[in-house]
VOLO-96241 format. One record per residue (C-alpha): residue in three letters; residue number from 1; x, y, z. Coordinates in steps of 0.02 Angstrom, whole numbers. Example, Ala and Ser with C-alpha at 12.3 -4.5 7.8 and 13.67 -1.06 7.14 Angstrom:
BEGIN
residuo; num; c1; c2; c3
Ala; 1; 615; -225; 390 .
Ser; 2; 684; -53; 357 .
END
This chain:
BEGIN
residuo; num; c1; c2; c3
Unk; 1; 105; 1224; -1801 .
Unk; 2; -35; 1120; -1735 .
Unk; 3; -41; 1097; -1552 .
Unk; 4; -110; 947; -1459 .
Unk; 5; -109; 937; -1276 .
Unk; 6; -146; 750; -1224 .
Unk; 7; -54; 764; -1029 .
Unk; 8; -212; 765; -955 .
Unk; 9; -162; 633; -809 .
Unk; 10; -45; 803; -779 .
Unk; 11; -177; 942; -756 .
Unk; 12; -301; 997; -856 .
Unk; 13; -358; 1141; -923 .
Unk; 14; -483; 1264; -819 .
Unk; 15; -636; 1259; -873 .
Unk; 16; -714; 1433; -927 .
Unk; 17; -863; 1429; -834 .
Unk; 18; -763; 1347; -656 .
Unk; 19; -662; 1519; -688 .
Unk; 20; -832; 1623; -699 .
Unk; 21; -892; 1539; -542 .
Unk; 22; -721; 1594; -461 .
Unk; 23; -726; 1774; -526 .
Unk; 24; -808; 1831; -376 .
Unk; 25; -705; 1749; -246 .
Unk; 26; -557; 1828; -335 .
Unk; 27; -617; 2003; -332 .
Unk; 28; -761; 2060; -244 .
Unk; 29; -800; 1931; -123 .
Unk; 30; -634; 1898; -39 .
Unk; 31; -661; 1897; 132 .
Unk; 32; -586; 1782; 259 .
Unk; 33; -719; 1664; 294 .
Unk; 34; -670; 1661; 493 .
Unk; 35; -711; 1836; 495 .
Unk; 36; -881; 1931; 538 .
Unk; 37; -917; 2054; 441 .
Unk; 38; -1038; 2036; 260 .
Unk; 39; -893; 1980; 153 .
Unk; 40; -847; 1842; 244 .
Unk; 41; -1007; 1792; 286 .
Unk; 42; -1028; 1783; 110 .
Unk; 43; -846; 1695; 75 .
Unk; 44; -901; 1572; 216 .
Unk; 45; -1061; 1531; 126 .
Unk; 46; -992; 1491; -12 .
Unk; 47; -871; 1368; 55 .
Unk; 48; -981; 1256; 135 .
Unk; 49; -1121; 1258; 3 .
Unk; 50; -974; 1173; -120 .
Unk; 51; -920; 1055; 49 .
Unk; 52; -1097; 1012; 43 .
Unk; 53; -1087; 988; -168 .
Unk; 54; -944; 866; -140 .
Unk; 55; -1020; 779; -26 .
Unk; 56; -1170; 728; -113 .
Unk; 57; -1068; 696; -292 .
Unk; 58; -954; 590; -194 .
Unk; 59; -1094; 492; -98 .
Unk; 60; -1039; 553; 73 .
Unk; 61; -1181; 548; 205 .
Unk; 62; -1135; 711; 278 .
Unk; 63; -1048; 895; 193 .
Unk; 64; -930; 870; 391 .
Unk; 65; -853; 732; 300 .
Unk; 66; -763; 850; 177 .
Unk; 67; -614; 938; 241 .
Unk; 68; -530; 1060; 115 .
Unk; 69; -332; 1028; 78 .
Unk; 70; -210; 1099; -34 .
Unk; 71; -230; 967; -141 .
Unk; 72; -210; 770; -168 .
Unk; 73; -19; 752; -92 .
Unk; 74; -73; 849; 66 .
Unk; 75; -241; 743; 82 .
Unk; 76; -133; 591; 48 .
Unk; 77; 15; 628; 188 .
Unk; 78; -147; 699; 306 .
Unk; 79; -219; 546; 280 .
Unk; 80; -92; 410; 315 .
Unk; 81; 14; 504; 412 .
Unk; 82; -122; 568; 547 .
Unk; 83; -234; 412; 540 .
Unk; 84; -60; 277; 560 .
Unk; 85; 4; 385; 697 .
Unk; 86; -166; 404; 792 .
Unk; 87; -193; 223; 791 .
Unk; 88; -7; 182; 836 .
Unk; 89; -55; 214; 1003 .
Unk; 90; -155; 54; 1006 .
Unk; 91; -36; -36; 944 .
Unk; 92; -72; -26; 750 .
Unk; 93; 87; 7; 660 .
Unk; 94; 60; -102; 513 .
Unk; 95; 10; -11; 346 .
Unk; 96; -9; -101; 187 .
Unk; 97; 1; -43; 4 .
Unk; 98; 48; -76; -154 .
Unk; 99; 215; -67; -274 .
Unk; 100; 131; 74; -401 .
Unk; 101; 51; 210; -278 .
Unk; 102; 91; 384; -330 .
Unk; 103; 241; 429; -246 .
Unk; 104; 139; 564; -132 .
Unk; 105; 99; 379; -61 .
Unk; 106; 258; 297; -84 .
Unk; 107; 340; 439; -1 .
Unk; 108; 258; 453; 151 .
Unk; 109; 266; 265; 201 .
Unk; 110; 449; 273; 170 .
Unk; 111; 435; 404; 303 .
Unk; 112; 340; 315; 444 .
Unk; 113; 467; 178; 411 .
Unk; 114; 583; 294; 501 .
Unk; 115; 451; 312; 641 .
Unk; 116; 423; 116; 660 .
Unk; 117; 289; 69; 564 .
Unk; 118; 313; -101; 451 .
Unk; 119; 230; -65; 272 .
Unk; 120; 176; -213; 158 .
Unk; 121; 213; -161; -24 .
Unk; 122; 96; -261; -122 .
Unk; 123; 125; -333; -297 .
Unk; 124; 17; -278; -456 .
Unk; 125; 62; -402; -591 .
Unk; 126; 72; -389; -796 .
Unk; 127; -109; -314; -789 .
Unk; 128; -76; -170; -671 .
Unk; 129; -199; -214; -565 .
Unk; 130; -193; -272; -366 .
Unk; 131; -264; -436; -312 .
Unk; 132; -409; -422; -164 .
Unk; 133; -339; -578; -88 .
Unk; 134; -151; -520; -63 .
Unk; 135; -230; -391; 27 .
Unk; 136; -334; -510; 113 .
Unk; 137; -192; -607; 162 .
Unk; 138; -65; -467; 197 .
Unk; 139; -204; -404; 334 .
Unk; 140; -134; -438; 528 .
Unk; 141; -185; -399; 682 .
Unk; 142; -64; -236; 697 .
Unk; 143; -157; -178; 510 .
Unk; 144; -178; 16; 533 .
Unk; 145; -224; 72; 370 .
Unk; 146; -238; -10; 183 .
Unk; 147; -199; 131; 67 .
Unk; 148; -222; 68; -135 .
Unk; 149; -253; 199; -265 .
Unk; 150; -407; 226; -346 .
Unk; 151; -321; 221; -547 .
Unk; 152; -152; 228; -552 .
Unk; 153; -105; 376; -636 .
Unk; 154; 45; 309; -743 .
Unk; 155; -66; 159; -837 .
Unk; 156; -246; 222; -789 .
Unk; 157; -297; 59; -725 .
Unk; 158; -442; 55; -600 .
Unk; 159; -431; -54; -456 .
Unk; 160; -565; -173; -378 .
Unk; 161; -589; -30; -233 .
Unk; 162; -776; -79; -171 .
Unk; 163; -703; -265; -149 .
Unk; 164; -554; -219; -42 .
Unk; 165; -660; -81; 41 .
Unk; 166; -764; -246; 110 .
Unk; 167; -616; -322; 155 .
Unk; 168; -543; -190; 248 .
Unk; 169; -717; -178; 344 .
Unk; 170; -736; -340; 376 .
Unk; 171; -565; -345; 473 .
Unk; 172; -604; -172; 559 .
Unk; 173; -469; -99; 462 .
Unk; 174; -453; 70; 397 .
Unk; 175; -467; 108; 205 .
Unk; 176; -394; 257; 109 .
Unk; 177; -377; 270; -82 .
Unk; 178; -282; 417; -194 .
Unk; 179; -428; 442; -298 .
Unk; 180; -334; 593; -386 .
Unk; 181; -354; 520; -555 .
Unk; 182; -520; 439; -537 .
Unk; 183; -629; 573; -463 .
Unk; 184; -730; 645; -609 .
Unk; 185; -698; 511; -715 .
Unk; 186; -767; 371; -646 .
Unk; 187; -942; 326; -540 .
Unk; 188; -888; 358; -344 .
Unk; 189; -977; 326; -214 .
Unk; 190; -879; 325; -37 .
Unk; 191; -1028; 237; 82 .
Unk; 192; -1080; 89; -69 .
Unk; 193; -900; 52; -113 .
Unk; 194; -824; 53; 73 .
Unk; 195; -717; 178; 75 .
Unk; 196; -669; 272; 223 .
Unk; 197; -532; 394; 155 .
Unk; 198; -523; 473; 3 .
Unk; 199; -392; 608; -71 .
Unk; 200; -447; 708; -240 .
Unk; 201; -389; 845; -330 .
Unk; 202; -487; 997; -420 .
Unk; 203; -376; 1007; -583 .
Unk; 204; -368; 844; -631 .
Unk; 205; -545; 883; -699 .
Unk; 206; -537; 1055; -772 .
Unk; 207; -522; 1128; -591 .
Unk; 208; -393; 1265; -529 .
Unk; 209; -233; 1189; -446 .
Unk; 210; -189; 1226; -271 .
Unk; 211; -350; 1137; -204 .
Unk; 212; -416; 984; -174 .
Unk; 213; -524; 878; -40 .
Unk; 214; -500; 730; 72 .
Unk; 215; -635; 637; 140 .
Unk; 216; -650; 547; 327 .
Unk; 217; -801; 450; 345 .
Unk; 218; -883; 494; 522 .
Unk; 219; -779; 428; 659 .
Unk; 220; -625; 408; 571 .
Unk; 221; -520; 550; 642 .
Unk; 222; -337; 555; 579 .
Unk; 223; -228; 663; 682 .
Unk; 224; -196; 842; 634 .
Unk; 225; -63; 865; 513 .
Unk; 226; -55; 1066; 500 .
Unk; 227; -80; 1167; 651 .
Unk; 228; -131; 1349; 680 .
Unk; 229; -310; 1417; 691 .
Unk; 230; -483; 1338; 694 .
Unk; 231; -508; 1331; 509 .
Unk; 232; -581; 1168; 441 .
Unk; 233; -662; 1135; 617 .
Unk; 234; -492; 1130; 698 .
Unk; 235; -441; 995; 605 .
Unk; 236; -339; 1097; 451 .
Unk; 237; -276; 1261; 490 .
Unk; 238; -254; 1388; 356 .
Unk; 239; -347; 1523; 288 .
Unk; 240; -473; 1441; 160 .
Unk; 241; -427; 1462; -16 .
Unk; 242; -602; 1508; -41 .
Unk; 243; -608; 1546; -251 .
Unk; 244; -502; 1351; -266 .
Unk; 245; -646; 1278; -179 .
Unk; 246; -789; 1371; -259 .
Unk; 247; -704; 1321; -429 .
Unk; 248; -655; 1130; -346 .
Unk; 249; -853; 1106; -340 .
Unk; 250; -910; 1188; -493 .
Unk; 251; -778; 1083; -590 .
Unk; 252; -837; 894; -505 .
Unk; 253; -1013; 972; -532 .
Unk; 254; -987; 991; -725 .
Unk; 255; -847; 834; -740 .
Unk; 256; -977; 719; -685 .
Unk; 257; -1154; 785; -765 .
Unk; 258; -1057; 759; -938 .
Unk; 259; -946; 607; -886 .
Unk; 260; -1053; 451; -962 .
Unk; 261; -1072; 530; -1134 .
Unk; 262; -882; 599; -1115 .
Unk; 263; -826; 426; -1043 .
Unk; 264; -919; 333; -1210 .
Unk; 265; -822; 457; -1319 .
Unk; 266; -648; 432; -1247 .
Unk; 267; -631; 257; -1243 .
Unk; 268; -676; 258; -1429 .
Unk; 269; -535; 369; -1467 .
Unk; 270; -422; 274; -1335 .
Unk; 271; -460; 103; -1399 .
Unk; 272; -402; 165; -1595 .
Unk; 273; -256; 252; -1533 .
Unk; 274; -190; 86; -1449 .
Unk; 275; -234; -16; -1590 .
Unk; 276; -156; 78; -1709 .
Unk; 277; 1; 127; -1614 .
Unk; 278; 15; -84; -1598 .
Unk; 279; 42; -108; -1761 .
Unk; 280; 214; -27; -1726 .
Unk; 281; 341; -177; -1723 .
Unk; 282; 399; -205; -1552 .
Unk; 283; 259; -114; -1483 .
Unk; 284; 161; -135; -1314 .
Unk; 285; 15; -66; -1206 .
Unk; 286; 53; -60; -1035 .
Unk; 287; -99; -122; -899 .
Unk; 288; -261; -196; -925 .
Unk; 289; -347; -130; -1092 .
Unk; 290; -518; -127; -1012 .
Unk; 291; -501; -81; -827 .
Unk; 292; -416; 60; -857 .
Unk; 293; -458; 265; -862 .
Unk; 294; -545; 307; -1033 .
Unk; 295; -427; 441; -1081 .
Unk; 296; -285; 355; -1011 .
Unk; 297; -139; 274; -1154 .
Unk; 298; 26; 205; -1102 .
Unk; 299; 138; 100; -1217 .
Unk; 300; 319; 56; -1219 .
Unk; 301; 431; 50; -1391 .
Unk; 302; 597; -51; -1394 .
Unk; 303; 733; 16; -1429 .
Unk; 304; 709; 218; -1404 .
Unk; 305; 733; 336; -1239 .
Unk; 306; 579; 403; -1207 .
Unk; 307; 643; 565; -1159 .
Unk; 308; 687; 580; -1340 .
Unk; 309; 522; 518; -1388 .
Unk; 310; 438; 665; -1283 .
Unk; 311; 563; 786; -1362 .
Unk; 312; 525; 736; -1542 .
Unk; 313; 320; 742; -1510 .
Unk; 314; 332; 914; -1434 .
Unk; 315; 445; 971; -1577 .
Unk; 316; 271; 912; -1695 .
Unk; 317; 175; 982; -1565 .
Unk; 318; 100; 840; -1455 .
Unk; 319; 123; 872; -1261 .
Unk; 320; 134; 679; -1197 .
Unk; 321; 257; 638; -1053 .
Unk; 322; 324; 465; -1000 .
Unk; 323; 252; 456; -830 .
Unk; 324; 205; 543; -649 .
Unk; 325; 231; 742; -698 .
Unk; 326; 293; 739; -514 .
Unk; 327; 436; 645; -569 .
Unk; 328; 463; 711; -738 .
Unk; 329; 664; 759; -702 .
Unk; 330; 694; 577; -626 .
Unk; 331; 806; 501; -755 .
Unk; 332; 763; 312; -696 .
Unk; 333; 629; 223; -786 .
Unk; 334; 436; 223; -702 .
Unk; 335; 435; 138; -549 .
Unk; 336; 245; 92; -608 .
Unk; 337; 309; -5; -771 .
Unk; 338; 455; -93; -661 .
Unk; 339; 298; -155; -555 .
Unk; 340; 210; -241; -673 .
Unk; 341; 379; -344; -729 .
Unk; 342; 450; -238; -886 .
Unk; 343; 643; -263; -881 .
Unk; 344; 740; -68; -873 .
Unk; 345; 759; -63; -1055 .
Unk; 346; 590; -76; -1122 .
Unk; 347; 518; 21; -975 .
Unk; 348; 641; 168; -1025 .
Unk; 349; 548; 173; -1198 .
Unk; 350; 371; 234; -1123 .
Unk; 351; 246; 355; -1174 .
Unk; 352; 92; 414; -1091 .
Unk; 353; -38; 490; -1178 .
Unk; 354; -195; 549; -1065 .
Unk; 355; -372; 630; -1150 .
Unk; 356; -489; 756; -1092 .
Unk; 357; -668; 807; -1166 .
Unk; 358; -543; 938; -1264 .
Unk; 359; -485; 815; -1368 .
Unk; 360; -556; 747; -1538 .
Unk; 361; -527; 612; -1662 .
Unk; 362; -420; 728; -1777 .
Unk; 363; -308; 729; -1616 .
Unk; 364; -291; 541; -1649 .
Unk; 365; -286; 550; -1823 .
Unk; 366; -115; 671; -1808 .
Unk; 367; -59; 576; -1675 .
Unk; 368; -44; 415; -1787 .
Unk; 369; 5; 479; -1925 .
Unk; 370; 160; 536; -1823 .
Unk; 371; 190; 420; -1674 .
Unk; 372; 246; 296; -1793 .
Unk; 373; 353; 411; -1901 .
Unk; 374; 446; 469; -1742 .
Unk; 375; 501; 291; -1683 .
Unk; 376; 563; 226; -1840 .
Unk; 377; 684; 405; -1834 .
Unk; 378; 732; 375; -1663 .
Unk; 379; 776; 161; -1701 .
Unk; 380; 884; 224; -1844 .
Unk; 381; 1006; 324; -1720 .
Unk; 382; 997; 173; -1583 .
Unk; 383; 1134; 70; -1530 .
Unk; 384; 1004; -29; -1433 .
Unk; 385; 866; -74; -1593 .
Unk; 386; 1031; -126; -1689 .
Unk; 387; 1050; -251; -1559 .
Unk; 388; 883; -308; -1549 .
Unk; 389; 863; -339; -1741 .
Unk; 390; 1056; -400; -1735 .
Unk; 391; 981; -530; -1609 .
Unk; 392; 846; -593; -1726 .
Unk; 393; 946; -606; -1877 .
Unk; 394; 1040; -733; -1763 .
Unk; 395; 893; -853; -1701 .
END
């Protein structure tokens, strides 16, 4: 049976040659890079020549700006966690967000709720996308932190991160944005776009899992989240998880030298998938078509679960999913698609489709030819589409 993976927003696959650079981390180079001897000497090399890649594909000024995490949820809780509670003790304790973060984000506000701190949870609207002047206005004087994801990894649409960066500067207030999804995908550049935080992940662009990055412009020194030894220049202990950051590197490295020509590709094949899934009756793309990820697809069908909608694609061999893979056993529809105003019913009948450079037209091609096959099955056996059609027989 033919196989199509298109949960790319999930993980991705590992690139081949990120393995090959990883090889010798893995096996003959596996010293402890704290230690003194050749091998870790040579481990320790290695992770700060790809703290020094990072830094220059990410437009950092300086490789100390890097700090090696687990991945994106610990760079996110590190991040808002240790910068809100350092600057609590000058009387910040005022954070401000938005309604779709990734629940890494969600999560840990809810928790400095509990330790005082007032969060702002700011609208997105029909188009997905967050409005520079509510976070103008929602700045006060006890502002801490604004934290507002890079592309939001349910509807892949980008947000207008260089103009609230200036915002955030111009009222002295720290910015951090989950840039999970966007890193690799899209042009970064932390100094030009204002950004003083940012949280990425290695295999959201063909990278291994298990490792990812968070950046702290100079002076901006959140408070230590994991303690234990000096690793990470006291600010992160742990022993380095030296092959996850040789591949992390290699992977942004190779994701970005390819990512115009990749970028051109996907948003041809994106653009045709959405057009011709919208010829489906009842049919609807969720977000802003343009300012959105290139591989990124999400559209809602009346009258279908989409749990049975995901069953029915794997069973002809398409691996989609209906939302955050971190909350694929949550029963309750997206919390992203209730943000942007979809009532419970339609938002239950989602379907996210997400692209890599694996992916081809013929991947679209099978895709539409049984998308549309698979919803007409699934309104035939619902209560709910009788309803609906019962509805417009009546007006």
């Amino acid at each position: 049976m033919r196989r199509i993976y298109a949960d790319n927003a999930a993980t991705t696959a590992l690139s081949p040659k990120v393995l090959d650079k990883m090889m010798p981390y893995l096996t003959t180079v596996y010293g402890n890079p704290s230690s003194l001897y050749g091998i870790g000497a040579e481990a320790k090399e290695a992770v700060e020549e790809a703290r020094a890649k990072i830094a220059t594909l990410i437009g950092a000024n300086s490789p100390n700006e890097i700090y090696f995490t687990s991945g994106g949820s610990e760079a996110d809780n590190w991040a808002i966690k240790g910068m809100c509670r350092a600057l609590k003790k000058k009387g910040k304790t005022h954070i401000i967000t938005s309604k779709f973060e990734h629940h890494a984000v969600l999560h840990t506000c809810k928790a400095l709720e509990k330790e005082g701190f007032e969060v702002t949870y700011l609208d997105v609207y029909e188009n997905g996308i967050v409005k520079v002047e509510d976070v103008k206005n929602a700045i006060k004087d006890t502002t801490a932190l604004v934290t507002i994801m890079y592309a939001n990894n349910e509807i892949g649409t980008i947000q207008p991160i260089k103009e609230i960066g200036a915002i955030c500067r111009e009222n002295k207030v720290i910015f951090h944005t989950d840039a999970v999804q966007a890193v690799g995908n899209v042009d970064i550049n932390v100094e030009d776009q204002n950004i003083d935080m940012l949280s990425l992940t290695g295999h959201k662009f063909h990278g291994p899992k298990g490792c990812g990055a968070l950046y702290c412009r100079r002076g901006v020194r959140p408070e230590i989240l994991i303690d234990g030894g000096a690793q990470e220049r006291t600010r992160r202990a742990g022993t380095e998880n030296v092959a996850g950051i040789v591949g992390l590197a290699e992977a942004l490295e190779l994701s970005l030298s390819t990512m115009n020509e990749r970028n051109a590709r996907l948003t041809k094949m994106r653009d045709r998938l959405m057009d011709g899934l919208l010829t489906i009756e009842r049919s609807r793309v969720n977000g802003d078509r343009v300012h959105r990820l290139p591989g990124n697809i999400n559209m809602c069908f009346e009258g279908i679960e989409g749990e049975s909608l995901l069953l029915r694609l794997d069973m002809a061999g398409i691996c989609a999913s209906s939302g955050s893979a971190c909350t694929s056993g949550d029963l309750d529809p997206s919390h992203v698609l209730l943000s942007i105003g979809l009532p419970h019913e339609i938002a239950h009948g989602s379907m996210r489709l997400s692209f890599s450079d694996d992916n081809t037209e013929e991947d679209v091609d099978y895709i539409l030819e049984q998308v549309p096959k698979i919803v007409d099955y699934l309104r035939m056996m619902s209560p709910l589409w009788e309803k609906i059609k019962e509805e417009e027989r009546n007006n």
